[in-house]
C-alpha positions as a Python dict, from the first residue, in 0.01 Angstrom:
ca = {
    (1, 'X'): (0, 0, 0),
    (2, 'X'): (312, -250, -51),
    (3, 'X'): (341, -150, -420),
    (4, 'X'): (326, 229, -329),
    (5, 'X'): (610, 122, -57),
    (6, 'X'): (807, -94, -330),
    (7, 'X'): (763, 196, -628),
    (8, 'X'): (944, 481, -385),
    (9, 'X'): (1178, 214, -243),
    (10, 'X'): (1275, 160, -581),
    (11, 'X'): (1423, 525, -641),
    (12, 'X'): (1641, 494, -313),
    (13, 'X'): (1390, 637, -123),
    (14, 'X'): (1382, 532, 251),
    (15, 'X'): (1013, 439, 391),
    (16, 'X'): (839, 340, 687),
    (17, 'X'): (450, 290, 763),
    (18, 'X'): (218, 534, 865),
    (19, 'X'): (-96, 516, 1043),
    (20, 'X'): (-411, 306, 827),
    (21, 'X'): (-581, 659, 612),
    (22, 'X'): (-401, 903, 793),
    (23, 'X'): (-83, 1106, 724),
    (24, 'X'): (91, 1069, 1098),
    (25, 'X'): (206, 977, 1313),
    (26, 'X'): (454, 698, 1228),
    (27, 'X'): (261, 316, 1305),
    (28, 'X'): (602, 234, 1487),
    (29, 'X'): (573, 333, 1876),
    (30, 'X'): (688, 622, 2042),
    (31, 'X'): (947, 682, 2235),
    (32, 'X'): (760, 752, 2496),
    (33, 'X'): (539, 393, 2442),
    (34, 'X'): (900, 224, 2371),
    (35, 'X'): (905, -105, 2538),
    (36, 'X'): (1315, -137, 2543),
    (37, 'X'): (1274, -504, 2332),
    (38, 'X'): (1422, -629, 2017),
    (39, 'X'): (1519, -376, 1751),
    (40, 'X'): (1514, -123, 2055),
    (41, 'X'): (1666, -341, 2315),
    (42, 'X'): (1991, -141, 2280),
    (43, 'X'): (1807, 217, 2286),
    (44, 'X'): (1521, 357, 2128),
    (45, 'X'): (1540, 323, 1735),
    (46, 'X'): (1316, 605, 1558),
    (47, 'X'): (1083, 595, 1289),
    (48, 'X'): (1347, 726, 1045),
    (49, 'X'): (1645, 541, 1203),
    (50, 'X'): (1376, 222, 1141),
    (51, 'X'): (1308, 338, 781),
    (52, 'X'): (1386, 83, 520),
    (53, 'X'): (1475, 45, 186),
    (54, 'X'): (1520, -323, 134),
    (55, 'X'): (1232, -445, -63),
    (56, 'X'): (1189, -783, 132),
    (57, 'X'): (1187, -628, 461),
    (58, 'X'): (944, -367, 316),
    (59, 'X'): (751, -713, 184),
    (60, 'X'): (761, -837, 531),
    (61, 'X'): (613, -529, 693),
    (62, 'X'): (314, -433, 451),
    (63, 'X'): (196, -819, 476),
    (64, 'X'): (236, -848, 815),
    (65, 'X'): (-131, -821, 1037),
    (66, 'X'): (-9, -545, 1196),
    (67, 'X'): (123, -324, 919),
    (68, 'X'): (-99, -426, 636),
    (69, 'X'): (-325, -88, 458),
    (70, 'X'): (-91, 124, 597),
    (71, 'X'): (28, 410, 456),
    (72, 'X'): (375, 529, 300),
    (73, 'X'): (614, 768, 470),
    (74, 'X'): (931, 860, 268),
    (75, 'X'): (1173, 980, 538),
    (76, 'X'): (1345, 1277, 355),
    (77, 'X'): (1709, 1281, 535),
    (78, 'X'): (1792, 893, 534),
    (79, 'X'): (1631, 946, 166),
    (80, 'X'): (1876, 1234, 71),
    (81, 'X'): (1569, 1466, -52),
    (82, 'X'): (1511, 1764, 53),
    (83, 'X'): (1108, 1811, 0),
    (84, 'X'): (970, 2166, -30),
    (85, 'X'): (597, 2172, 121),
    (86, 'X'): (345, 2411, -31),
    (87, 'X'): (-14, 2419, 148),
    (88, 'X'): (-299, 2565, 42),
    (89, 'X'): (-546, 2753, 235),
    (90, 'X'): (-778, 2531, 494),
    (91, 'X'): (-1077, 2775, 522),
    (92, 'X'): (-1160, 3105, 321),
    (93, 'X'): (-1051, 3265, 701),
    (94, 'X'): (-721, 3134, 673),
    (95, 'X'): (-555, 3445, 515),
    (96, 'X'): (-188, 3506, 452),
    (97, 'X'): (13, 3664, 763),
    (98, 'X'): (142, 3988, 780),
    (99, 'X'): (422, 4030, 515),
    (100, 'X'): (243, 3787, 266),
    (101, 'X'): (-103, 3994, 246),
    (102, 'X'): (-63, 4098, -84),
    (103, 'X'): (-191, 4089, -411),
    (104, 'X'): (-180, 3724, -593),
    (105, 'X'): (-102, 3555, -315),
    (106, 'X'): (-378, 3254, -222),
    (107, 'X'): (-109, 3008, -90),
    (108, 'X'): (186, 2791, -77),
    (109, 'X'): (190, 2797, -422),
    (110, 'X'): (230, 3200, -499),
    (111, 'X'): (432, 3252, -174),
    (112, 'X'): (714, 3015, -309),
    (113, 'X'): (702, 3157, -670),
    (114, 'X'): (731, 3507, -483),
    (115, 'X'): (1030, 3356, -273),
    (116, 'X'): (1195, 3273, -620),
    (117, 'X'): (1124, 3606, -812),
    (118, 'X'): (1275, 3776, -495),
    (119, 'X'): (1584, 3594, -511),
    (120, 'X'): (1608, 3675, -907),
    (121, 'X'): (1554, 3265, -957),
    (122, 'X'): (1378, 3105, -1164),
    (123, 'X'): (1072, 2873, -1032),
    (124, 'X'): (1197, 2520, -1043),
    (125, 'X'): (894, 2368, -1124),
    (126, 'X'): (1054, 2052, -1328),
    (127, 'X'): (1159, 1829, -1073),
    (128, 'X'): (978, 1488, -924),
    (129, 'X'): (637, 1645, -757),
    (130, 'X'): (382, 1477, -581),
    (131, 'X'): (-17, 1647, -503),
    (132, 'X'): (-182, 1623, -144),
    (133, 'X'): (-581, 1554, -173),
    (134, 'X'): (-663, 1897, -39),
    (135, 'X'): (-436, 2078, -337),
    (136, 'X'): (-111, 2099, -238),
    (137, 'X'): (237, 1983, -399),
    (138, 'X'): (541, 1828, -235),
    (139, 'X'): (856, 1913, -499),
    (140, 'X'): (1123, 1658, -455),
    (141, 'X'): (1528, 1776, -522),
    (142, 'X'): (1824, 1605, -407),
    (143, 'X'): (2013, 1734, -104),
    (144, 'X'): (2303, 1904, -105),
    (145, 'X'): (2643, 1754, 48),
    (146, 'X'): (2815, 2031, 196),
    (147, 'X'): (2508, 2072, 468),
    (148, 'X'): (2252, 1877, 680),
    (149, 'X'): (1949, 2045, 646),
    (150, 'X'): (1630, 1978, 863),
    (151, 'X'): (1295, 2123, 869),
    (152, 'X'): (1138, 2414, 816),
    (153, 'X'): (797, 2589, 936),
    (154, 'X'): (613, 2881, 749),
    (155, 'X'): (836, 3167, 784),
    (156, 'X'): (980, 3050, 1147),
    (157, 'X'): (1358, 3082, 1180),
    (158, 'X'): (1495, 3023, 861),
    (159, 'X'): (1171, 2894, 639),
    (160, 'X'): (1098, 3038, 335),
    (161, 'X'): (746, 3183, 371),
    (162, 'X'): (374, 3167, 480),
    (163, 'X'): (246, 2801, 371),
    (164, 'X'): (578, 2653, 228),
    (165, 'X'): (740, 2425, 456),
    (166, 'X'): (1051, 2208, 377),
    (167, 'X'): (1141, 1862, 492),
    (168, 'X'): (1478, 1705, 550),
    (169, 'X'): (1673, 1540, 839),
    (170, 'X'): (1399, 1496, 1087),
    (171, 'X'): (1098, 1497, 861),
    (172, 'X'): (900, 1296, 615),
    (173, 'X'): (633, 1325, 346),
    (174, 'X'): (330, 1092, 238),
    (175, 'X'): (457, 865, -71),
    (176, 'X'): (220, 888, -362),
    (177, 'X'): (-38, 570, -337),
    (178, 'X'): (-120, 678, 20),
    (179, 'X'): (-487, 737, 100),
    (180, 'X'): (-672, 932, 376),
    (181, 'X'): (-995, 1037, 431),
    (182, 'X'): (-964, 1323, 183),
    (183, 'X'): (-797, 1151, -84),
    (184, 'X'): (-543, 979, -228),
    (185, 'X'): (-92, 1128, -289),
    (186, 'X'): (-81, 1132, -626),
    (187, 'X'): (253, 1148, -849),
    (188, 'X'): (199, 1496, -1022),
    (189, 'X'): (567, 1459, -1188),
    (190, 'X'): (740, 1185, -1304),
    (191, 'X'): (1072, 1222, -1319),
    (192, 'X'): (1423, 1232, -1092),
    (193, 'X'): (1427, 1475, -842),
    (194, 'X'): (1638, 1755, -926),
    (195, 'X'): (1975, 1886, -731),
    (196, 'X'): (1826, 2092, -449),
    (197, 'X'): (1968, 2515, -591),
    (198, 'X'): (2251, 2597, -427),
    (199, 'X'): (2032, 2954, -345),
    (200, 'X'): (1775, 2781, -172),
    (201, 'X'): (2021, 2521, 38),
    (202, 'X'): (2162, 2844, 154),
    (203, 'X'): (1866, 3043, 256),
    (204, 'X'): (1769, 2684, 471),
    (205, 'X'): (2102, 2629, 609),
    (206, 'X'): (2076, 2601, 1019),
    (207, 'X'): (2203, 2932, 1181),
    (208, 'X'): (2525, 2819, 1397),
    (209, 'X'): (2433, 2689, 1786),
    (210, 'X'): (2682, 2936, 1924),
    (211, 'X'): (2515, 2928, 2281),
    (212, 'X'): (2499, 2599, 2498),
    (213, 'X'): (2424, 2772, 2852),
    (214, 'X'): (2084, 2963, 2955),
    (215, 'X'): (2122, 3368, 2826),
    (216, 'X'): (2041, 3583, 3106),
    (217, 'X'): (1645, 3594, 3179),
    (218, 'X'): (1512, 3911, 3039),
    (219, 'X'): (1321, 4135, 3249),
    (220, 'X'): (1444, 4008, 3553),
    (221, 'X'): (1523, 4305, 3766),
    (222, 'X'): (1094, 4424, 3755),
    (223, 'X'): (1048, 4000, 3889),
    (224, 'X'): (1076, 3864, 4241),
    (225, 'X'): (1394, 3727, 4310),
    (226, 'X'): (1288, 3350, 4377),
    (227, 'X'): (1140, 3417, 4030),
    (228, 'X'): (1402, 3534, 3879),
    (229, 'X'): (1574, 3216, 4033),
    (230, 'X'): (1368, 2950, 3930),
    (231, 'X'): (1391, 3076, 3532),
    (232, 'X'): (1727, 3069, 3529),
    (233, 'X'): (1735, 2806, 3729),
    (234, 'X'): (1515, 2589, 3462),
    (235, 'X'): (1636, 2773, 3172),
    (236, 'X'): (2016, 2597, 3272),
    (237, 'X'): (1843, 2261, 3327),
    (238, 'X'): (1678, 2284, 2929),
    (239, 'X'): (2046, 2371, 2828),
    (240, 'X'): (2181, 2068, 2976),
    (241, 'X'): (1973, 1870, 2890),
    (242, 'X'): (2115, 1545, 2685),
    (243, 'X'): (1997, 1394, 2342),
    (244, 'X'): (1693, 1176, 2408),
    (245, 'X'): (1552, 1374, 2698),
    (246, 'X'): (1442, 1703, 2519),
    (247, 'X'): (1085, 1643, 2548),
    (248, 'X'): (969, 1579, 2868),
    (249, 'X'): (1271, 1779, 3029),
    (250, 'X'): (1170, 2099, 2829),
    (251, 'X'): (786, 1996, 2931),
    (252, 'X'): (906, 1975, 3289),
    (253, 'X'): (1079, 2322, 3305),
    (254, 'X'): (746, 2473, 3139),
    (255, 'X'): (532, 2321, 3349),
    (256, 'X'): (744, 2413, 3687),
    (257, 'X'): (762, 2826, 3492),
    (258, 'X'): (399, 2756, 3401),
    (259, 'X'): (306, 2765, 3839),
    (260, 'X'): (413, 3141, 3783),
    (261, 'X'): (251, 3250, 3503),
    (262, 'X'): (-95, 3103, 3664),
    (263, 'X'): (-11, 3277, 4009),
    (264, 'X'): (65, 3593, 3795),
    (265, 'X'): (437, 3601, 3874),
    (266, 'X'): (596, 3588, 3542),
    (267, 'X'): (469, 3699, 3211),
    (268, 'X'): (390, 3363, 2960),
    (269, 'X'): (569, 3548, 2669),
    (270, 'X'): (899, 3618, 2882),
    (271, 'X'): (898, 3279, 3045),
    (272, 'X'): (855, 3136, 2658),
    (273, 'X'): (1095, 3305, 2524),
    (274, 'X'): (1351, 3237, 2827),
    (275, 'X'): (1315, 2851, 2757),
    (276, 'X'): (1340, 2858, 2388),
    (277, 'X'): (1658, 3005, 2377),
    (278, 'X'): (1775, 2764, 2639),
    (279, 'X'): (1643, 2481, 2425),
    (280, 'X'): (1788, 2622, 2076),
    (281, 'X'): (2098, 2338, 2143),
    (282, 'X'): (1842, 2113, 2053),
    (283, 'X'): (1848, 2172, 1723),
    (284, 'X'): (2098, 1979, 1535),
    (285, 'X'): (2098, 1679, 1288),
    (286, 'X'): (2130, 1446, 1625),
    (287, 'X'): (1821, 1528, 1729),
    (288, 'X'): (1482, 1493, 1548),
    (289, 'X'): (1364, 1826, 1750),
    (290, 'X'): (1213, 2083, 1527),
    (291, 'X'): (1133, 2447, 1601),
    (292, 'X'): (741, 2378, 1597),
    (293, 'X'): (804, 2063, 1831),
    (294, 'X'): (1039, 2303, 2080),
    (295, 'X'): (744, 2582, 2084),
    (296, 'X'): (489, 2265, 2139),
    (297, 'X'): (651, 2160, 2444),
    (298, 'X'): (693, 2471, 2582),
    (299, 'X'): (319, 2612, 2616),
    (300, 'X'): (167, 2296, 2690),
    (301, 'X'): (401, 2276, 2978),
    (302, 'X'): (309, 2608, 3072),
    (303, 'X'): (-54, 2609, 2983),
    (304, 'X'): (-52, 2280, 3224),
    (305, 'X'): (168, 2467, 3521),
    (306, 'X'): (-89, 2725, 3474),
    (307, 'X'): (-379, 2534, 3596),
    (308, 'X'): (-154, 2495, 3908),
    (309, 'X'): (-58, 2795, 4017),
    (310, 'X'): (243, 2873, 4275),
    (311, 'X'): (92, 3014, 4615),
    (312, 'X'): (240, 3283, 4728),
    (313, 'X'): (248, 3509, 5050),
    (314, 'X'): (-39, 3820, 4991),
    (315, 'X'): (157, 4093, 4908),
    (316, 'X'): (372, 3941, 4733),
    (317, 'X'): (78, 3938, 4451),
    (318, 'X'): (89, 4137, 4189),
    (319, 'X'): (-257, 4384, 4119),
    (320, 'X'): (-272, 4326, 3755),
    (321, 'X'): (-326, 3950, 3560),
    (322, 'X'): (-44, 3894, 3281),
    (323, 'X'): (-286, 3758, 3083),
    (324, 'X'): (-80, 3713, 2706),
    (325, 'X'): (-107, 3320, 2658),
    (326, 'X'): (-347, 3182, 2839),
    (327, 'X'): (-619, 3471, 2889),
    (328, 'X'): (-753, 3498, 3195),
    (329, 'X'): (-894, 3164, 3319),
    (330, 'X'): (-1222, 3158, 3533),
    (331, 'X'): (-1373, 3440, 3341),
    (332, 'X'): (-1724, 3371, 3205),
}
């Protein structure tokens, strides 16, 4: 895999190893795992701060014991690419979502030509593009200047559709060379990634953080009042919360909301909802936080609080199970 490392290195492209035949995660440690020593004595370096372009440092890790058959990650902000991800289908169940069920559209693929036509823009197909082994394409382009862009999800927030995800500040992609179990990256397209359209840095521009304090928690008035209390309560804790403690902070407040839901206190969609819009600071290009990492965090904390539930007094119970999220748990 060093030559795959040195060939991307060698069109600016910023790289790191990934896991032997797999696509993630990163082979440097977590921060979670980080052991506070040498290149993280003086905090916690990341796998796309640690991303390197220097061909003998890049030497140096893909001959080391530890590194060696690793696989390439191009880490797309550091890299100044912005990378837009189409998928394929995974199963012949895995049909498109409501808005994309239409005719001619199988994937990734058709969604982002539809994206363009809609927009009155041509498809641009002619940039650097690189194939997945199960089908799909990564198209490179440069990244604008006026805006830090970060990733995108499907349709979530600002994405641009079902199957077409985008990576920037916060993300990488597999360089070609890299092997897994179903195959190998291979360079589809040749050539210098083109200037990202100004159309499309537009449509996946951030939305402004305009809100940096918990909103009030919806619903509240039909909830008990220590409820009521203890979401806003956590909500203001998420929103406080400082760069390098998102995760296990916004974990924490899901699992202490999640002792409700399981005692049937607070519905799982409202108490969701409540802590992603306290957690929305968190994204920002100081932060590798992504929309699918905020949800993440937020139902496995809950689905864990769940398994604990609060006790409460009798009749202070409600009659009915909230069921939503987590279905109702003991049932045969």
């Amino acid at each position: 895999m060093l030559a795959a490392a040195l060939a991307a290195a060698a069109h600016g492209f910023h790289v790191f190893p990934i896991r032997v035949n797999s696509k993630k995660p990163p082979a440097f440690h977590s921060q979670q795992h980080c052991p506070a020593t040498g290149i993280c004595t003086a905090g916690h370096q990341t796998w796309e701060q640690r991303a390197m372009v220097d061909p003998d440092q890049i030497r140096w890790y893909w001959t080391s014991a530890r590194y060696a058959g690793c696989n390439v990650g191009i880490a797309t902000g550091p890299s100044n690419l912005v990378v837009v991800d189409l998928d394929t289908r995974k199963s012949p169940a895995d049909v498109p979502k409501d808005g994309w069920n239409r005719r001619g559209i199988v994937d990734g693929h058709d969604v982002f030509t539809l994206v363009c036509e809609q927009a009155g823009q041509p498809v641009p197909w002619e940039t650097r593009a690189v194939t997945s082994p199960r089908g799909g394409t990564h198209l490179y382009f440069r990244a604008p200047h006026a805006v830090q862009l970060r990733n995108t999800e499907g349709d979530t927030g600002n994405g641009l559709g079902w199957k077409v995800d985008t990576r920037a500040w916060g993300g990488y992609v597999v360089a070609p060379g890299s092997i897994t179990d179903d195959g190998r990256y291979e360079l589809a397209e040749n050539c210098a990634p083109l200037d990202l359209p100004g159309w499309l840095a537009t449509r996946l521009a951030p939305k402004p953080v305009v809100a940096t304090t918990a909103p009030p928690v919806r619903g509240s008035t039909r909830l008990p009042a220590y409820v009521a209390a203890a979401v806003r309560g956590e909500c203001d804790r998420v929103a406080k919360t400082l760069s390098g403690q998102h995760a296990k902070t916004l974990f924490s407040a899901a699992g202490n909301l999640g002792q409700f839901v399981g005692a049937n206190l607070l519905p799982p969609v409202e108490a969701e909802a409540a802590l992603y819009a306290a957690a929305h600071h968190m994204l920002t290009a100081d932060c590798d936080c992504t929309e699918s990492d905020l949800r993440r965090h937020i139902r496995n904390g809950l689905r864990a609080g769940a398994f604990k539930p609060r006790v409460v007094p009798t009749d202070q119970q409600p009659a009915t199970d909230q069921g939503g999220l987590f279905g109702q748990r003991g049932a045969a």
